[in-house]
C-alpha angles and dihedrals in degrees: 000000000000118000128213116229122238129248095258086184119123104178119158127225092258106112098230093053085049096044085046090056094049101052086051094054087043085059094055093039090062095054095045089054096031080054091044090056094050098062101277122180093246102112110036121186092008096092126224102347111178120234085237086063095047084047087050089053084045106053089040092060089045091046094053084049109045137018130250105045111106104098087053111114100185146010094245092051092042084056085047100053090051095054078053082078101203100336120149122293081004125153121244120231128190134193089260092051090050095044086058095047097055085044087054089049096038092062096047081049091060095043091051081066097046096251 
């Protein structure tokens, strides 16, 4: 049985902890989709599945669990609304939020290396 990793992320409620987070995550979000593109093994047995389809996946799980989201139209611009800090018409990210994100990435990690 396969295990799900968990969230390992301490970040604290002060914005530039938060906005330094998300720039990290967007890093590893780029490489997890840039991977996945390029013919990665994280859907086996599913064919050819978009990373639009895998972001849509994605936003849909973080929208049933937090608020705000609905105007967010990928994982990488979500990140990037959440390293705007407070500027106008920005996101709002939490620890929690965070925590789930790099869950979220954590697990397409491991599945990028076949488990």
């Amino acid at each position: 049985m396969t295990t799900v990793p968990e969230a390992s992320l301490s970040v604290s409620d002060d914005p530039l902890s938060i906005a330094v987070e998300a720039t990290r995550l967007l890093g590893r979000w780029s490489l997890v989709s840039q991977k996945h593109e390029a013919g990665c093994s994280c859907c086996p047995g599913l064919g050819d599945v978009d990373v639009a389809d895998v972001e849509k996946d994605i936003l849909a799980d973080l929208r049933a669990r937090h608020g705000g989201l609905d105007a967010v139209d990928g994982v990488g611009n979500l990140l990037k609304a959440f390293v705007l800090r407070g500027k106008p018409g920005a996101v709002t990210a939490t620890p929690v939020l965070l925590s789930d994100i790099d869950r979220i990435i954590g697990v397409l990690e491991q599945m990028q290396r076949g488990w």
